[in-house]
One Martini backbone bead per residue (centre of mass of N, CA, C, O) as a GRO file, in nm:
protein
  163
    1UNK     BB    1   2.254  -3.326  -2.233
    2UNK     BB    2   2.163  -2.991  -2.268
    3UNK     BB    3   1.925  -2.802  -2.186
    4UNK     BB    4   1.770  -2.504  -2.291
    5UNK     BB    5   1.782  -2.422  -1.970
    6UNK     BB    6   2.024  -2.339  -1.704
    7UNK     BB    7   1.911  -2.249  -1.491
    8UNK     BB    8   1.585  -2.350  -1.540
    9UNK     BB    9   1.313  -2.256  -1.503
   10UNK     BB   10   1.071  -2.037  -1.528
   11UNK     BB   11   1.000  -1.784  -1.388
   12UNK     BB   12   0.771  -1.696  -1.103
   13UNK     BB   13   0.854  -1.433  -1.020
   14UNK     BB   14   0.829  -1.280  -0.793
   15UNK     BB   15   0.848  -1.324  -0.426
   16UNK     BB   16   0.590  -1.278  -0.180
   17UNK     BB   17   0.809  -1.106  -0.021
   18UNK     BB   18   0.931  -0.897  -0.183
   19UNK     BB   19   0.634  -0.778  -0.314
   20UNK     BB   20   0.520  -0.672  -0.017
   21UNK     BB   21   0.766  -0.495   0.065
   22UNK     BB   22   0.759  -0.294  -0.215
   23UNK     BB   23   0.434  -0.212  -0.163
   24UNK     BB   24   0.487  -0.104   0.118
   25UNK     BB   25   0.683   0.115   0.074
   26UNK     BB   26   0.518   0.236  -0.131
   27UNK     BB   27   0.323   0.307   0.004
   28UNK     BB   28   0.418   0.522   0.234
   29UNK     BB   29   0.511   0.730   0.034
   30UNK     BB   30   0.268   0.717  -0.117
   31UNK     BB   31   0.118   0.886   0.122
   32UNK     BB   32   0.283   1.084   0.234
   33UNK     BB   33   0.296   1.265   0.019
   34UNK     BB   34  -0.014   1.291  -0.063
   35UNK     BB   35  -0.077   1.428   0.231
   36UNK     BB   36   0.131   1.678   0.204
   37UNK     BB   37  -0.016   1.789  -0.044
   38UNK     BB   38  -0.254   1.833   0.076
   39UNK     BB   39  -0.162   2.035   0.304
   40UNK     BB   40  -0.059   2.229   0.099
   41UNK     BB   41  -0.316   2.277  -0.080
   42UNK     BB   42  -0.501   2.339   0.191
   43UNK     BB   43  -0.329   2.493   0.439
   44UNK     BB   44  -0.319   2.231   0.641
   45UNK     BB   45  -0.385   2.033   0.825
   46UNK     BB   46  -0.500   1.681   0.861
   47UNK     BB   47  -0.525   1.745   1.193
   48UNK     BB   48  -0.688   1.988   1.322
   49UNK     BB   49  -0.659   1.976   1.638
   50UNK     BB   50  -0.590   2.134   1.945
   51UNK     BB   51  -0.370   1.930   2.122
   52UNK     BB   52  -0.339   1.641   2.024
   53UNK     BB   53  -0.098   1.558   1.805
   54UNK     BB   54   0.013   1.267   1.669
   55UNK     BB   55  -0.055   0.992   1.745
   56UNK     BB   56  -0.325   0.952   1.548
   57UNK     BB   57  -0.151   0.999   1.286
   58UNK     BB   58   0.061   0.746   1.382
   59UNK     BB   59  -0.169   0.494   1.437
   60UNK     BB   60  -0.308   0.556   1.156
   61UNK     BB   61  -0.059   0.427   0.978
   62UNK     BB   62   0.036   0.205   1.100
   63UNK     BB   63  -0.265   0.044   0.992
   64UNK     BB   64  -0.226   0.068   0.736
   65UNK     BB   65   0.008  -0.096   0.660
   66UNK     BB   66  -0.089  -0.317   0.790
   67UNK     BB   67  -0.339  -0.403   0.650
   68UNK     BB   68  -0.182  -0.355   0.348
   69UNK     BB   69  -0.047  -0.627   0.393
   70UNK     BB   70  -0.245  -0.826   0.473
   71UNK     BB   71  -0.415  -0.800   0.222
   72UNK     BB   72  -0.163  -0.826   0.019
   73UNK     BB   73  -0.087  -1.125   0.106
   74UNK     BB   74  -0.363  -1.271   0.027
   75UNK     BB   75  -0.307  -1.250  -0.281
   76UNK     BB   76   0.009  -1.347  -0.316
   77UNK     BB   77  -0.005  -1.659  -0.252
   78UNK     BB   78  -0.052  -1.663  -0.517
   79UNK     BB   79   0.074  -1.816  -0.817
   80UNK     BB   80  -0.181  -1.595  -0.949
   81UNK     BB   81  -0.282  -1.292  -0.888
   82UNK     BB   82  -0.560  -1.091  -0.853
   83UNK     BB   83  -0.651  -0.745  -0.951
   84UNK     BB   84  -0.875  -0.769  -0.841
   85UNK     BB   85  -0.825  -0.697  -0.492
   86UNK     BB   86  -0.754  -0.413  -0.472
   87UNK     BB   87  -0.990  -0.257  -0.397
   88UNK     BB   88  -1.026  -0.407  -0.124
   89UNK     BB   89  -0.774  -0.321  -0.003
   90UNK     BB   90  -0.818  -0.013  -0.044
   91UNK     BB   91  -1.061  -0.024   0.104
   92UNK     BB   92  -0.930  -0.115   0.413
   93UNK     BB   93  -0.721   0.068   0.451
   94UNK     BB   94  -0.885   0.346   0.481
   95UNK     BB   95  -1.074   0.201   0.717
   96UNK     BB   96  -0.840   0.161   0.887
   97UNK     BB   97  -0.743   0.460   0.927
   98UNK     BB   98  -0.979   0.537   1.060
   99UNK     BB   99  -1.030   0.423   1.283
  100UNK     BB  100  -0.759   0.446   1.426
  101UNK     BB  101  -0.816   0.783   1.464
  102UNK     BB  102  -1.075   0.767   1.608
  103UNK     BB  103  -0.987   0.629   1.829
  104UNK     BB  104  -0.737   0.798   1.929
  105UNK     BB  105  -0.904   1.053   1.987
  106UNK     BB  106  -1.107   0.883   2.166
  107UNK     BB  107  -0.869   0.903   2.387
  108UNK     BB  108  -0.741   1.155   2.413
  109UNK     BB  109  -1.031   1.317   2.451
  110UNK     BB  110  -1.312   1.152   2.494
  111UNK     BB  111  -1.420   1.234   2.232
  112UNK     BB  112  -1.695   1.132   1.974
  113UNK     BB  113  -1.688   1.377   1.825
  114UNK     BB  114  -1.442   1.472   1.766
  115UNK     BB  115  -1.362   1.212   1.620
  116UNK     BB  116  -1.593   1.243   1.409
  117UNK     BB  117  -1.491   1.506   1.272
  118UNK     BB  118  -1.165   1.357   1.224
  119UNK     BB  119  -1.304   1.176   1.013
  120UNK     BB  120  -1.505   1.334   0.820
  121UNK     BB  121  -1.210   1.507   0.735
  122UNK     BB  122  -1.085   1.317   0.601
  123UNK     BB  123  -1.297   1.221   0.387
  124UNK     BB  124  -1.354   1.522   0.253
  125UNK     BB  125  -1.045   1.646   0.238
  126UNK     BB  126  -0.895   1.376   0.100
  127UNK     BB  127  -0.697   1.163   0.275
  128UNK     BB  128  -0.837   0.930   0.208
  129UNK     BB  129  -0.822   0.931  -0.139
  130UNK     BB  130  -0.523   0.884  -0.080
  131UNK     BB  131  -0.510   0.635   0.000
  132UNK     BB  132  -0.667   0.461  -0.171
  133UNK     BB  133  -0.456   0.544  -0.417
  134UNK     BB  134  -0.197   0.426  -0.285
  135UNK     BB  135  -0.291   0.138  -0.261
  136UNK     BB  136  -0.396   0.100  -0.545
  137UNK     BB  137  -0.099   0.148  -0.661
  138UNK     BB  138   0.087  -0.073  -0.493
  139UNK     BB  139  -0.103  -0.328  -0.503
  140UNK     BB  140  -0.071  -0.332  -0.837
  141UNK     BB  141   0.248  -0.369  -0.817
  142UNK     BB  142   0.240  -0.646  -0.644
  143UNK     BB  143   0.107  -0.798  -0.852
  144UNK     BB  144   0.287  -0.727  -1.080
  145UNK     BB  145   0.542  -0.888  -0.920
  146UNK     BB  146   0.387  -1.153  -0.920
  147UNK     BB  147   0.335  -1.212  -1.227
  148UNK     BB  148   0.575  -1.181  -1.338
  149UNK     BB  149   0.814  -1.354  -1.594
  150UNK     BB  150   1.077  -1.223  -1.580
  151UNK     BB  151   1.449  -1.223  -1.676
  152UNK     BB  152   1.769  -1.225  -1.708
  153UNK     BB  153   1.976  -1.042  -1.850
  154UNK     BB  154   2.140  -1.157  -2.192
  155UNK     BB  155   2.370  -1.174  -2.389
  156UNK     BB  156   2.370  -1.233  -2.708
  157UNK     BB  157   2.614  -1.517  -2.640
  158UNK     BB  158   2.402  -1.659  -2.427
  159UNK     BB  159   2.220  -1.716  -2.655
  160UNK     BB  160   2.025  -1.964  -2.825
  161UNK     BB  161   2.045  -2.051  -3.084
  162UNK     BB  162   1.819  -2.015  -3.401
  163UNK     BB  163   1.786  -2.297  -3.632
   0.00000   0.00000   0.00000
């Protein structure tokens, strides 16, 4: 007697490590866009402060990654992640690229008052609310691939007929 299903059960949808990796290359690609595209609609830099460097927007981008991994794993561990989660990861990553920066700058300059300034401008003039936005639409992507049951799709005659 053959099964109903020749494949085995019902996809249990992707799986968290597929969906962990799709949804960080995806923050990454929508942060730099919209960063980016930040920087050209106010036409300044993301970091304007004269001599600093690349170092601390590129060590803050590190950890807003590393960030939004670990906490988009620990909602993904789960066979059924719950769409909560999204809100908490977005704004760990955001608070975790401030943190990243704000340490980058008062190492490279030694001052805490330009830290807390180029802290402040990522904050008001919008690079924040970009991250925030990226991981949350990143964020609702993997778990929402980790929720799917979607299955392999199947020509008309590979289907059982329905009696």
């Amino acid at each position: 007697m053959s099964s109903p299903n020749p494949r085995g059960p019902e996809s249990a949808g992707v799986s968290a490590v597929l969906a962990l990796v799709l949804a960080a290359i995806s923050f990454f690609a929508l942060a730099v866009f919209g960063l980016g595209a930040v920087s050209v609609a106010t036409d300044s830099d993301i970091i304007s402060v004269p001599g600093l460097g690349q170092v601390p927007g590129a060590a803050g981008m590190l950890v807003a990654v590393v960030v939004f991994a670990l906490t988009l794993w620990f909602a993904l561990r789960r066979s059924h992640p719950s769409f909560l989660a999204v809100p908490g990861i977005a704004l760990a990553t955001a608070l975790a690229h401030l943190v990243a920066v704000w340490i980058g700058v008062a190492t490279a300059r030694g001052d805490l008052i330009v830290a807390t300034a180029v802290a402040g401008d990522l904050v008001t003039g919008g690079p924040s609310a970009v991250l925030v936005l990226a991981a949350a639409i990143a964020a609702w992507g993997g778990i929402a691939l980790r929720r799917t049951r979607a299955q392999h799709p199947q020509w008309p005659w590979e289907r059982e007929d329905e009696e």
